[in-house]
Every structure is written in structure tokens, then in C-alpha cells.
N, C-alpha and C positions, 0 to 999 in steps of 0.2 A: 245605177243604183244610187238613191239619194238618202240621207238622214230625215228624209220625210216620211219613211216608211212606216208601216202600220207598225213593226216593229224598229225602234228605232235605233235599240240598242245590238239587235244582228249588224243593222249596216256598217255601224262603229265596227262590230271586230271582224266581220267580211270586209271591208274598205281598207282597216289597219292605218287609215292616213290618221288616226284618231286617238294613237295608243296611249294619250294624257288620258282620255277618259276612261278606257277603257282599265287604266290602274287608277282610275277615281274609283271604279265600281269596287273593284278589289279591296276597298277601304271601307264602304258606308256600309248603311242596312240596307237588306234586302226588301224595298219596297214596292214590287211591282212583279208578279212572276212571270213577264217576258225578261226579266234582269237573269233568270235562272239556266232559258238559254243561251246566252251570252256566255255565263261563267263555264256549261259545259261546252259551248264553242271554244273559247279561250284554253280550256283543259287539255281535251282533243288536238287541239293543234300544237300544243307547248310542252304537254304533260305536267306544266308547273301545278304544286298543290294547292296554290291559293288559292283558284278559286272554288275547289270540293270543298275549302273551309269557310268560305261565302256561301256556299249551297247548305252546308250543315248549320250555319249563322240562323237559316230561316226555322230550322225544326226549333225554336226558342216560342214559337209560335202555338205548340201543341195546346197550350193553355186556354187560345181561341177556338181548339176544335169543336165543330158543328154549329161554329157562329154563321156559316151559309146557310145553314137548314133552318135557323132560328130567325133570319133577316128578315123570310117575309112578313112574319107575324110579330115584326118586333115595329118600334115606334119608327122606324128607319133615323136614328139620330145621326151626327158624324161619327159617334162614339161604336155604334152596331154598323157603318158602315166600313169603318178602320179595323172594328173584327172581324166583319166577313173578308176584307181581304187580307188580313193577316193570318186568317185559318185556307183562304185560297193560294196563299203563298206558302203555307205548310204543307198542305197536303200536297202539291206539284212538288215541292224537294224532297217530300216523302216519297213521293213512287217515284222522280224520276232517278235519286238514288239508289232504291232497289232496283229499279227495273235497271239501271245502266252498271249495279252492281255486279248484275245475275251476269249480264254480257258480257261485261270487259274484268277479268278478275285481275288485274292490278289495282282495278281501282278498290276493289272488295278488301286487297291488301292495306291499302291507303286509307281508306276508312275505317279497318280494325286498327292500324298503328296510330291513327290521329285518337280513337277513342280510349287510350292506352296514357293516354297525355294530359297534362293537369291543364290545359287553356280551356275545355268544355265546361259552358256553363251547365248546371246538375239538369235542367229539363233537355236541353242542345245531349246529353249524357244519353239520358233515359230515350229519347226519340231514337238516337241513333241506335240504341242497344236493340229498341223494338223491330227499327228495321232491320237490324242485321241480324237476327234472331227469324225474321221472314224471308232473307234472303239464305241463310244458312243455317239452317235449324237442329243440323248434327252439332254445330260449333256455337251457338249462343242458344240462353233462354231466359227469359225476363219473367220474373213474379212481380204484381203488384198487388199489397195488401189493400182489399178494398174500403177496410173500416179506418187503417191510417193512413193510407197515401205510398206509406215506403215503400221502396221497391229493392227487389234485390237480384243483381245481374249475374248471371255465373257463364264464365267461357271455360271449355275444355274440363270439364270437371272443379275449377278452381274460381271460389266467389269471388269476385271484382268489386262488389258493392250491395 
């Protein structure tokens, strides 16, 4: 297995001869969503949290949503094409946190304790609320007012935001 791979960032943490980079990624933005399996490779085999907090990094991206669906009828600038992959990096950390949510619930733990915590940026907030509100819908529920934007998050009966 080489770093030539169509994925090039699996090789880096299947190879592990590469573990400077592989704590580069743990630091930058999420720009490229084969970065996102890397971070749940890395997770999986370490359990360390950094990188579900690189995976949630990307939901800051919600603001791009449906800029894929809008690409092709748009003028294709750099500008609509840095949205569409900013909304294609959102939406993959969007399901593949719930869906790895639903599976593995320490991580579902991990994700309610990190959203508990003041480092979330307010859209990185509301994303994570929405998903966890899909993955566990007895224990969260998100309102968003649609004529002002705010939203308001309630766990276990007690408003959060």
C-alpha cells in the first residue's frame, strides 16, 4: 500500500509510519471529505476524542447546505465550487456521525459531552444538536424559529439554548 492511493489519507493511518501527519490533520480544517475517514479510522483504533472533534469541525459547514444541488445551475465560479464541497463535507460528518452514533454508543456519549462544552462554535452547536436529536429523539429536540433563525435546543426536559 502506497500514499498514492486514491485515498491518500487511509494510507497515512493504515501505514501509521506517518503519524506527523496524521496529527497535522488533527489540527487543520476539514477540507476534503476522505479527511473524515481518516479521523474515524484514527478514533476507532485509539478511541482518543480528537478527532470526533475534527469530524464535528466540519458541521460549521451547515451554512453551505444545498450548495451541491444549486452547482449545476450556478455560474460554476471557485466560489459555488468551495460551497459545494463544503456542503459535501457537511453532509458526510453529518450522517456519518449519526449513523456511527446509532452503532457505537460511547461515541453518542462523546458527542453529548463534547456538546455540553463551551469550545462549539453556535452553527458546529445547532448541527450537532440536529443530529443528535435524529439519533436520539427521546433525549434531544431542536426548534428553529423560522422567521428569526433562533433556535432553541432542549435535552431531557431542561433548555440548553
Amino acid at each position: 500500500m502506497t500514499d498514492e492511493l486514491i485515498y491518500p489519507y487511509h494510507a497515512k493511518v493504515i501505514a501509521v509510519r506517518d503519524m506527523a501527519a496524521m496529527l497535522d490533520m488533527l489540527k487543520g480544517k476539514m477540507h476534503d471529505p476522505a479527511m473524515l475517514d481518516a479521523m474515524w479510522a484514527y478514533y476507532f483504533a485509539t478511541g482518543d476524542a480528537r478527532p470526533v472533534r475534527r469530524v464535528v469541525s466540519a458541521l460549521e459547514h451547515m451554512s453551505d447546505y444545498g450548495a451541491i444541488d444549486r452547482f449545476r445551475q450556478s455560474a460554476q465560479t471557485d466560489e459555488d465550487r468551495r460551497r459545494a464541497m463544503n456542503d459535501a463535507i457537511f453532509r458526510a460528518a453529518s450522517w456519518s456521525l449519526g449513523s456511527l452514533m446509532q452503532q457505537h454508543p460511547p461515541l453518542l456519549a462523546l458527542c453529548e459531552g463534547l456538546f455540553e462544552t463551551a469550545e462549539l462554535a453556535p452553527t458546529e452547536r445547532l448541527a450537532l444538536a440536529i443530529t443528535l436529536q435524529k439519533v436520539a429523539p427521546t433525549r434531544w429536540h431542536v426548534e428553529i424559529d423560522q422567521a428569526s433563525g433562533q433556535s432553541k435546543i432542549t435535552r431531557l426536559g431542561g433548555s440548553l439554548r
